[in-house]
C-alpha positions in Angstrom: -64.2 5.4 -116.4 -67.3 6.0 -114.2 -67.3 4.2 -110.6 -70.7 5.7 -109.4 -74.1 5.0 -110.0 -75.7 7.6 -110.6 -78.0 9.1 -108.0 -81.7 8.5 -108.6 -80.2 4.4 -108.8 -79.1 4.7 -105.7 -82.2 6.0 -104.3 -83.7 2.4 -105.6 -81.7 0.1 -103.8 -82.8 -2.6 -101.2 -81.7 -3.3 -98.3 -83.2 -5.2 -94.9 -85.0 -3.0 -92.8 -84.7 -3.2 -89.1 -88.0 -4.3 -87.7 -89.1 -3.2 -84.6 -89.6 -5.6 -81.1 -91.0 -5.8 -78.2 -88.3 -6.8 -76.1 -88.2 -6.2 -72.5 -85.6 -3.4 -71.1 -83.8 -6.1 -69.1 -83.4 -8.1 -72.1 -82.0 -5.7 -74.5 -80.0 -4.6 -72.2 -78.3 -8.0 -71.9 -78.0 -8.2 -75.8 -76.2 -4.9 -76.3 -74.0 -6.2 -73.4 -73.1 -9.3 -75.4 -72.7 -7.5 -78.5 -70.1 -5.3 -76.7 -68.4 -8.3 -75.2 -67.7 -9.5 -78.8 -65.5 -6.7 -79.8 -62.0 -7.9 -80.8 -58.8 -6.5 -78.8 -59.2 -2.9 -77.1 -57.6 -1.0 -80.0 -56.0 1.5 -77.5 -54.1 -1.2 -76.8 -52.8 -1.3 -80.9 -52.5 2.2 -82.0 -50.6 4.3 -79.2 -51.5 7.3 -78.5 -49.5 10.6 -79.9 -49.0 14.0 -78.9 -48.6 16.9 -81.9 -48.0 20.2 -80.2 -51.0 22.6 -81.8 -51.0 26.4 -80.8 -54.3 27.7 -79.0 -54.6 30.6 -81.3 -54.7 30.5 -84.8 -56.0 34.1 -85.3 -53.9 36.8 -83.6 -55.4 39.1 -86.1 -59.3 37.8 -85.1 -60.8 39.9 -82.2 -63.5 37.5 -81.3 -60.3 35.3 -79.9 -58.8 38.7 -77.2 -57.1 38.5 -75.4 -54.7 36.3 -77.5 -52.5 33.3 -76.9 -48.8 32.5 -77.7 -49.4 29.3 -76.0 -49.3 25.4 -77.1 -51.2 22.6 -76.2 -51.4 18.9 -76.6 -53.1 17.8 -79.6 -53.8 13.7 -79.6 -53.7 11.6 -82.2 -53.1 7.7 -83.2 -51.9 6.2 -86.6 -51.4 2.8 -87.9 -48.8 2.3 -90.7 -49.9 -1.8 -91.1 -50.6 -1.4 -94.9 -48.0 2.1 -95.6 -46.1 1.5 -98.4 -43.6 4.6 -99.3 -44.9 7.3 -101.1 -48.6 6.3 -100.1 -51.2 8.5 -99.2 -52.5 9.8 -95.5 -55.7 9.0 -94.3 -56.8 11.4 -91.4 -60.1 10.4 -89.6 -61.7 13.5 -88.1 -63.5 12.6 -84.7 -65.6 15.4 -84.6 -67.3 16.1 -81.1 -66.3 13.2 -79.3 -63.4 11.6 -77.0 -61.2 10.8 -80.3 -60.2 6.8 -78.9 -63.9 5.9 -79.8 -63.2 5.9 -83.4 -60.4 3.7 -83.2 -62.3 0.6 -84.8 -62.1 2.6 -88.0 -58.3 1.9 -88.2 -59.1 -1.8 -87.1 -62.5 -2.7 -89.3 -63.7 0.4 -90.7 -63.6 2.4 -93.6 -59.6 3.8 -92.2 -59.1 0.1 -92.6 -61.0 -0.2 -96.1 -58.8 2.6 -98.1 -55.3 1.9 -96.4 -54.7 -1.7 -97.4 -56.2 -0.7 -100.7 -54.3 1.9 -101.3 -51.3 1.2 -99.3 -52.0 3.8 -96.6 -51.6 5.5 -93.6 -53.9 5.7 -91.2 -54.4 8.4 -89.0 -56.9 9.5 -86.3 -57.1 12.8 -84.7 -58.7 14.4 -81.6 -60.5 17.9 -82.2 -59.3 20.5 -79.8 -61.7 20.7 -76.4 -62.6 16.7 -76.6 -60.9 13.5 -74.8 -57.6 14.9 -73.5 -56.9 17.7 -76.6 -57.4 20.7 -74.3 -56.1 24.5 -75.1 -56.9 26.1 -71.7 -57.2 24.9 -68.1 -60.7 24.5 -67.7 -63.9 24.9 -69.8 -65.0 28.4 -68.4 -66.7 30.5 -71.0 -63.8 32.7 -71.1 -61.5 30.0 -72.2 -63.7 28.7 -74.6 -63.3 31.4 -76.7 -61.1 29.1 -78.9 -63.2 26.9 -78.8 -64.2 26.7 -82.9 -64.7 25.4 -85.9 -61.9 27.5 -87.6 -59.5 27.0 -85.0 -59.8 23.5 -85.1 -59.1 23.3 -88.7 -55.9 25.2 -88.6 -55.2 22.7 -86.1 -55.6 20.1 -88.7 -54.0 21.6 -91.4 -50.5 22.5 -89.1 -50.7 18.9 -88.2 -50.9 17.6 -91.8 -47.9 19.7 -92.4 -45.7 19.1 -89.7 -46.4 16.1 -88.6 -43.3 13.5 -87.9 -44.7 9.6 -87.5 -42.9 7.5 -84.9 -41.0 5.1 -86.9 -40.7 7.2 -90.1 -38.5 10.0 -89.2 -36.2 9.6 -92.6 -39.6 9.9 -94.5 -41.6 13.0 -95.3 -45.0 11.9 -94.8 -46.7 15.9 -94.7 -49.3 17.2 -96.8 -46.4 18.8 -99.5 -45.2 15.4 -99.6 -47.9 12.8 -100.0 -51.5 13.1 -100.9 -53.3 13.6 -97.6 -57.3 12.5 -98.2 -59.7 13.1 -95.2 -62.8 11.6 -93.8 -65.2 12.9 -91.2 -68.9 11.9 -90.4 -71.8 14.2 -89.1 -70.0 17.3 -87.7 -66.9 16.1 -88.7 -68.3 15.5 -92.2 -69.0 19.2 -92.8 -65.3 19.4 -90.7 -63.8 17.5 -93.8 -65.3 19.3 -96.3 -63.8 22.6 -95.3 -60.5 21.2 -95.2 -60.9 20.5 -99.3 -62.5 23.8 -99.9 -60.7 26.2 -97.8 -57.1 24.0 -98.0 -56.7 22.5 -101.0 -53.5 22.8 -101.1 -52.9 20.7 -98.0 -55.9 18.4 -98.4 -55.7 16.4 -101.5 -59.4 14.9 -101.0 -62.1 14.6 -98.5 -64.7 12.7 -98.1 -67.7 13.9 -95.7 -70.2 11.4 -95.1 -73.4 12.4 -93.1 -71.7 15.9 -93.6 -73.9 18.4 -91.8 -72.8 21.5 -94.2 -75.7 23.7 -93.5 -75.8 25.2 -90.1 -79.4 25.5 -89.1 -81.0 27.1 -86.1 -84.4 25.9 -85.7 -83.9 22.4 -87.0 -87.4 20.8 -86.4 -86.3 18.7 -89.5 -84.6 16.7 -87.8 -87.2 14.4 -86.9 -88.7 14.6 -90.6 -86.3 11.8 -92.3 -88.4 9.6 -89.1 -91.5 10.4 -89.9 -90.7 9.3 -93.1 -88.7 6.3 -93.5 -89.0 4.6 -90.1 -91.9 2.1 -89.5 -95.3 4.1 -90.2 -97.0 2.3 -87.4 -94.4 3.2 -85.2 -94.5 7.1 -86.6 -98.2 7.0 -86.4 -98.6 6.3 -82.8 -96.0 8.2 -82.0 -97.9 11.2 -83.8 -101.2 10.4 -82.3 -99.6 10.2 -78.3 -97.6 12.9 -78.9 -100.7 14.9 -80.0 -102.6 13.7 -76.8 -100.1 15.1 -74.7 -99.4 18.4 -76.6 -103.4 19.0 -76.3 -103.4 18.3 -72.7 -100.3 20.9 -72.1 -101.5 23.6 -74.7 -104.7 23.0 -75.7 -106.1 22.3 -72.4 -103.8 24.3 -69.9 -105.5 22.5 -66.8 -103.4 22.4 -64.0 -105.4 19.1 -62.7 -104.9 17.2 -65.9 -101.7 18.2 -66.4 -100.9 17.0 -63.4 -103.1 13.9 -64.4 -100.9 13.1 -67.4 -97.5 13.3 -65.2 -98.1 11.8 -63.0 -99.4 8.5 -65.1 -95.9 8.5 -66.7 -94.3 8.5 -63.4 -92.9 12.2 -63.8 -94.8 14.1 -60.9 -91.5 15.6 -60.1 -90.9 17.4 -62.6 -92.9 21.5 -62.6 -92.4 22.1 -65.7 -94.2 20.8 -68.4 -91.7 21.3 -71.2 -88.6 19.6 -69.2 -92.4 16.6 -69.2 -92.3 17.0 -72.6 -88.6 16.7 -73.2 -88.3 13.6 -71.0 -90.7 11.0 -73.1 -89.5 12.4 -76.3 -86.1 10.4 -75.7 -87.5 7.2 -77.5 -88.3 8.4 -80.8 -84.9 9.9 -81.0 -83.5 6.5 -80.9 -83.1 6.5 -84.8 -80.0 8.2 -85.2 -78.5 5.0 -83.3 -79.5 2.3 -85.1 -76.5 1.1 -86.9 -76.2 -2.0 -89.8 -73.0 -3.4 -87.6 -74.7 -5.2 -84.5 -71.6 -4.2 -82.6 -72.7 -0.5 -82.0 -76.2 -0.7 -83.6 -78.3 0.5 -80.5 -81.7 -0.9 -79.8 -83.1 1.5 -78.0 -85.0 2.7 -81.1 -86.9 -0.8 -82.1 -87.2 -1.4 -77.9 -89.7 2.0 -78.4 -91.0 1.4 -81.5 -92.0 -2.5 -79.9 -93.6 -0.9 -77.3 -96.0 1.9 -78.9 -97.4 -1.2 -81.5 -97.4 -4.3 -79.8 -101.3 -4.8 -79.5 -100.8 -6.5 -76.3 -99.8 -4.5 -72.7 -96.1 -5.3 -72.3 -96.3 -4.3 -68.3 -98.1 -5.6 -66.1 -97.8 -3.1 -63.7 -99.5 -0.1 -65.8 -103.1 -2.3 -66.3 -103.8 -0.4 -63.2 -103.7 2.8 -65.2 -106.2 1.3 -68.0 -109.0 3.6 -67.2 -106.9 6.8 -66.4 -105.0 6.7 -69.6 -108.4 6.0 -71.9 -109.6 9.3 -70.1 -106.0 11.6 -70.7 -106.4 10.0 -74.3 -110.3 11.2 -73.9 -109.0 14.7 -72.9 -106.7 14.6 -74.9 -109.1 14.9 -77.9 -108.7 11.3 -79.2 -111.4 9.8 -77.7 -112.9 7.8 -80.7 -109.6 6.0 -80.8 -109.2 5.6 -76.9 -109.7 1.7 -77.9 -106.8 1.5 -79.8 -104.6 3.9 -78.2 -104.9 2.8 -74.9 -102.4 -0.3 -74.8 -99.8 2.3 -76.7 -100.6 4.8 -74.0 -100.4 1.8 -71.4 -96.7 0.3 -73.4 -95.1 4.2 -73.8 -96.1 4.7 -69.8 -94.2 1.5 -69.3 -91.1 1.9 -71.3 -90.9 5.8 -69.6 -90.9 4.3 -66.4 -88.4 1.4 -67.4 -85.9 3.4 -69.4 -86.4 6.8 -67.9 -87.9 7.2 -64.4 -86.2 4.0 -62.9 -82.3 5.4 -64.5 -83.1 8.7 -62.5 -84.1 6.7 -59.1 -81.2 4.7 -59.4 -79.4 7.6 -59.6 -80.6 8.3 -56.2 -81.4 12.2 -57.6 -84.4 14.3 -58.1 -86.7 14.3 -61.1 -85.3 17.9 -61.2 -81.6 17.0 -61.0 -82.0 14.1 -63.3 -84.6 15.5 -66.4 -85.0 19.4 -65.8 -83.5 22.4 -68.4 -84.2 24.8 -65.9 -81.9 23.3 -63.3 -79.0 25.9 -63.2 -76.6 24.8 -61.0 -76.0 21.8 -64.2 -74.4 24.2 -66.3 -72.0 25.8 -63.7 -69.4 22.6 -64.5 -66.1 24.2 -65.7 -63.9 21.5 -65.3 -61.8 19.2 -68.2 -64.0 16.5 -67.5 -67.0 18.2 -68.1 -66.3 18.3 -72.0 -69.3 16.2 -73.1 -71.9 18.6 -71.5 -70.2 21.9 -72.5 -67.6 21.9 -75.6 -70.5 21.0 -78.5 -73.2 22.6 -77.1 -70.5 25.9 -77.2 -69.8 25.6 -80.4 -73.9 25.0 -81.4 -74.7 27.7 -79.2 -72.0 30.1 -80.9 -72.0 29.3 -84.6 -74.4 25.8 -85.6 -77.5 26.1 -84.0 -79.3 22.3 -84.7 -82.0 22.9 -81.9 -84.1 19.9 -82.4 -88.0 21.5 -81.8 -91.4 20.4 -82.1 -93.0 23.7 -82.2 -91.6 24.1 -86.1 -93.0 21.6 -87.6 -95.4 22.6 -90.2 -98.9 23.4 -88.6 -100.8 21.1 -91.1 -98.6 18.2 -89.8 -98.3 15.7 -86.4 -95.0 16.1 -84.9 -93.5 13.5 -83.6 -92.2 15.9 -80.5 -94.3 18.0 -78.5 -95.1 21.3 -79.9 -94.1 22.6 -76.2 -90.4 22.5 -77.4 -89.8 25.6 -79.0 -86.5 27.9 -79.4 -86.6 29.2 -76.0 -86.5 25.5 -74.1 -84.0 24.0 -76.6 -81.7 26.9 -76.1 -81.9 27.2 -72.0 -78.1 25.5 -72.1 -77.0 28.8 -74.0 -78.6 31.0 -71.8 -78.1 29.4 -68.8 -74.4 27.7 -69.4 -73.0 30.1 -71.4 -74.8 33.5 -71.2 -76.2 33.7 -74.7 -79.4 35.1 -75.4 -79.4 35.5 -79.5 -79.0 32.8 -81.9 -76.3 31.3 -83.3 -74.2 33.1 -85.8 -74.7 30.4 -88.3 -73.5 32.7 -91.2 -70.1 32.0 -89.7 -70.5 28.6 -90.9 -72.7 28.7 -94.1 -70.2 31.3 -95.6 -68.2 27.9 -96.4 -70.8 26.3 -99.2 -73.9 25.3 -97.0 -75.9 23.0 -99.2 -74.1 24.0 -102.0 -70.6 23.1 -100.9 -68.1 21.2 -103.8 -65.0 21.0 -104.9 -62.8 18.6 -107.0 -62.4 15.9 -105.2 -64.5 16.1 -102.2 -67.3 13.2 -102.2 -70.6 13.7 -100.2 -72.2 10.8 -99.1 -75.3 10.4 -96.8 -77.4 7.9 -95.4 -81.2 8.3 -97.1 -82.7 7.5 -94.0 -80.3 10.2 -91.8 -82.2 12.3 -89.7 -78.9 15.0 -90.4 -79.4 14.8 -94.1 -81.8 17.8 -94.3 -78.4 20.1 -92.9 -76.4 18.1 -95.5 -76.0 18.9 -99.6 -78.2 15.6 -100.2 -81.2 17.5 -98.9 -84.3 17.7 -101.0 -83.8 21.4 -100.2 -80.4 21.2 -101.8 -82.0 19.9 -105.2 -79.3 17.2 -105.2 -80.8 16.7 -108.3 -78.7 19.1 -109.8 -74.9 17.6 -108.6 -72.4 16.8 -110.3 -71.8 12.4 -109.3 -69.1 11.4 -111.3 -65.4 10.2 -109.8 -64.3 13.9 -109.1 -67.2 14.7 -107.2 -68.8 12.1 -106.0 -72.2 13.1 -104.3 -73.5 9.4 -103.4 -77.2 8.3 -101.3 -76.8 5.3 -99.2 -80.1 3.6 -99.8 -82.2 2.6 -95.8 -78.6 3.9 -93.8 -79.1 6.1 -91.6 -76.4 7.9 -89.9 -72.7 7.7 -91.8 -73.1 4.0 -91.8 -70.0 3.6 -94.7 -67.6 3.9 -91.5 -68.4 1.0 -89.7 -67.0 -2.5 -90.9 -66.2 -5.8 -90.0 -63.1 -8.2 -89.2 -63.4 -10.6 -92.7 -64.1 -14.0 -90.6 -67.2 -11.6 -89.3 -68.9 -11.3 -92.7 -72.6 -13.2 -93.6 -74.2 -13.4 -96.4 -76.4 -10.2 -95.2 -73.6 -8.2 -93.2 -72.4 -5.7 -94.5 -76.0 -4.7 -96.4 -75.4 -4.7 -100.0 -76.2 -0.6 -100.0 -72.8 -0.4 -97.6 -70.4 -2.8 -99.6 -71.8 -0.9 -102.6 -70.9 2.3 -101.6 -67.2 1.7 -99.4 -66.6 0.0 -102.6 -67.5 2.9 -104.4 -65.2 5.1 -102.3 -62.0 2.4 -102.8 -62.8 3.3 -106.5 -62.7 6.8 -106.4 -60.3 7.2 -104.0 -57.6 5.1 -106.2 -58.8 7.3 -109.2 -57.8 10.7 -106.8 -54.6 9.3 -106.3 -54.1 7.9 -110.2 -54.6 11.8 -110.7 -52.1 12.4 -108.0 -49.1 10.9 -109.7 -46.8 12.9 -110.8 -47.7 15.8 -108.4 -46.1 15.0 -105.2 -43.8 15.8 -104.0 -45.1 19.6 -104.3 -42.8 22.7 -105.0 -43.7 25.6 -103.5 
């Protein structure tokens, strides 16, 4: 029986679009705040926290992890056994790069949620060594970071699914000889997921890796290409045109006096180099990835900038003052047979920079320099536990996945939608700088797992069509994804306007609408119900394992 549409269907499917408005910082931030308030009970407060004790080396026989360990640490984790019934399967979220309690929800609403009651399940979250509290070495200096990877990490995972005992189910054998265990991951964790089927399958039953960025990629100006693209083309066009004002002002121009002109109009005087400029009005535009179906965690920061750079009418007062000086940077900036047109977007992007970027800082009571510059050294010289956020990923992309996000590759025929002024060198400042890494990442060390070609029976890939990640994933148009295999085995599914693995989220049933979830999302977690109870249909007969 077939339980997928096959992909070029997909592709065709509607779904509402998220139209961008001009709503006032102030206000928005009052929504989101509401939105948060709405969340049901804290779910740290349901699902305990666990401790599985994880070695910190994996690899005595690997030089790259000298001088060796023989020591444990704490590995976290949380399950819910609400729909378990014996003999069914394990369902282990990956977190990926992040404090592991944020993807609690899953177990509550989301798709942990969606395959445990209908497959009578376990669910399971874990914490990826170096994140939230799941810490191998004392602090985070780049010494002790040396275990600090993507293979480590997944021989944590797979001594986890094998020795694992649940609170409560001591008389049971719930590990991975026992009982089917099926992952899921998203983004990183997505790619994390798929390793687990392809390099254990005989621990991992199934995975599924949604948004799963399989393809490490060093210069990934792409990024920004599933934007230009698929989000609102007046939106993408002003962005372009701006964006190209300011890049021929910086490079084209190299004036010190109207260089200083243009920063000092966006409020940014403070910062002396152009490129950390450059960097700090880009943020906007890079709102995309966090747009989200479920209003809970959808952020609006994306349609706030997008509201500002069309709205034919000047948003801020304040900036009419600035009416003639930014016609003349647009002037200078070789646009000056638009300057009519452009010059309440110029007026609206100076406004939302000073609103959502320039006040943050001052309330901050820091520097321009403290708050927005690469070049700030004395940033990356935090070692301590806390610190994770601003040191574990960008390790690991600085060592092995690269994903530095630069205008300057985009193709020279074409507008980017970041300035040209971030190139290679910029982006990669935290590796020099932090860690003490001058060469690019050894993304081979990664690739050598399936890059764009990655499959495997059972192991589904599924990918938002609007995803800014999905040119690092195997639904690329690089990846002629064309050419899968999409049938129950292997499912390789496009989630028509989603955007970043949007099949995790869900909602409490009394929470449902008519429009919520978006057809494209109950379409495809149904999808996943189906081929998930077809894996373990398969499974029968094979657990427990011998051997």
């Amino acid at each position: 029986m077939q339980y997928l549409l096959a992909f070029l269907s997909l592709l065709q499917l509607a779904a509402a679009r998220f139209p961008a408005h001009p709503l006032g910082f102030a206000q928005q931030k009052a929504k989101r705040s509401a939105a948060i308030a709405k969340r049901d009970v804290d779910p740290s407060i349901l699902y305990p926290a666990h401790n599985f004790t994880a070695k910190v080396d994996n690899f005595h026989n690997e030089s790259m992890y000298e001088p060796h360990s023989c020591e444990t640490f704490p590995l976290r984790y949380w399950f819910d056994d609400t729909y378990y019934k014996p003999g069914g399967p394990v369902f282990v979220l990956e977190s990926g790069e992040v404090d592991a309690s944020t993807r609690l929800p899953y177990i509550q609403k989301g798709i942990l949620y969606i395959l445990s009651k209908a497959t009578g399940g376990m669910s399971v979250v874990i914490e990826h060594r170096y994140f939230g509290t799941s810490f191998p070495t004392a602090d985070l200096s780049t010494e002790n970071l040396r275990f600090c990877t993507t293979d480590q990490a997944l021989a944590d995972t797979v001594n986890f699914a094998k020795n694992v005992v649940f609170k409560g189910h001591e008389h049971e054998n719930l590990n991975a000889d026992a009982v089917p265990w099926i992952a899921y991951g998203g983004s990183y964790a997505g790619a994390f997921v798929a390793f687990l089927r392809t390099l254990y399958p005989g621990v991992f039953y199934g995975a599924i890796s949604s948004s799963g960025v399989t393809k490490a990629i060093w210069n990934y100006w792409e990024y920004y290409e599933p934007i230009r693209q698929y989000a609102p083309q007046q939106c993408v066009k002003n962005t372009q045109l701006l964006t190209n004002v300011v890049d021929n002002i910086l490079i084209g121009k190299k004036a010190p006096k109207y260089t200083a002109m243009l920063k000092k109009a966006f409020g940014l005087s403070g910062l002396e180099h152009s490129t950390d400029f450059a960097n700090a009005i880009a943020q906007g535009i890079g709102g995309w990835q966090s747009t989200n179906w479920d209003p809970a965690v959808n952020a609006a920061d994306f349609d706030e900038y997008c509201g500002n750079i069309t709205s034919t009418k000047v948003i801020h007062p304040a900036t009419t003052k600035l009416m003639s000086e930014a016609k003349k940077l647009i002037t200078i900036g070789g646009h000056g047979s638009q300057a009519d047109k452009l010059t309440t977007p110029m007026l609206n992007y100076i406004g939302y920079i000073n609103q959502t970027v320039v006040q943050a800082c001052a309330e901050e009571n820091q520097t321009q320099y403290q708050c927005f510059s690469n070049y700030n050294i004395t940033t990356y010289q935090q070692h301590s536990l806390a610190d994770f956020n601003s040191i574990s990923w960008p390790y690991m992309y600085c060592t092995q996945w690269g994903f530095l996000q630069t205008g300057s590759g985009v193709p020279k025929d074409q507008l980017p939608l970041i300035s040209r002024t971030l190139d290679l060198d910029y982006e990669s400042l935290i590796c020099k700088y932090a860690f003490n890494m001058t060469t690019p990442a050894n993304t081979t060390a990664i690739n050598q797992y399936g890059g764009y070609d990655i499959a495997y029976p059972r192991l589904a890939n599924i990918g938002g069509q609007w995803d800014p990640w999905r040119p690092a994933t195997p639904l690329a148009p690089e990846a002629k994804p064309w050419h899968r295999v999409n049938d129950s085995s292997e499912p390789f599914l496009l989630i028509a306007d989603a955007v970043h693995h949007w099949d995790e989220n869900g909602l409490f049933p009394n929470q449902t609408t008519e429009m919520l979830p978006p057809e494209p999302i109950k379409l495809v977690q149904g999808q996943e119900v189906a081929f998930v109870k077809s894996w373990l249909e398969e499974a029968k007969g094979q657990f427990p394992r011998k051997g």
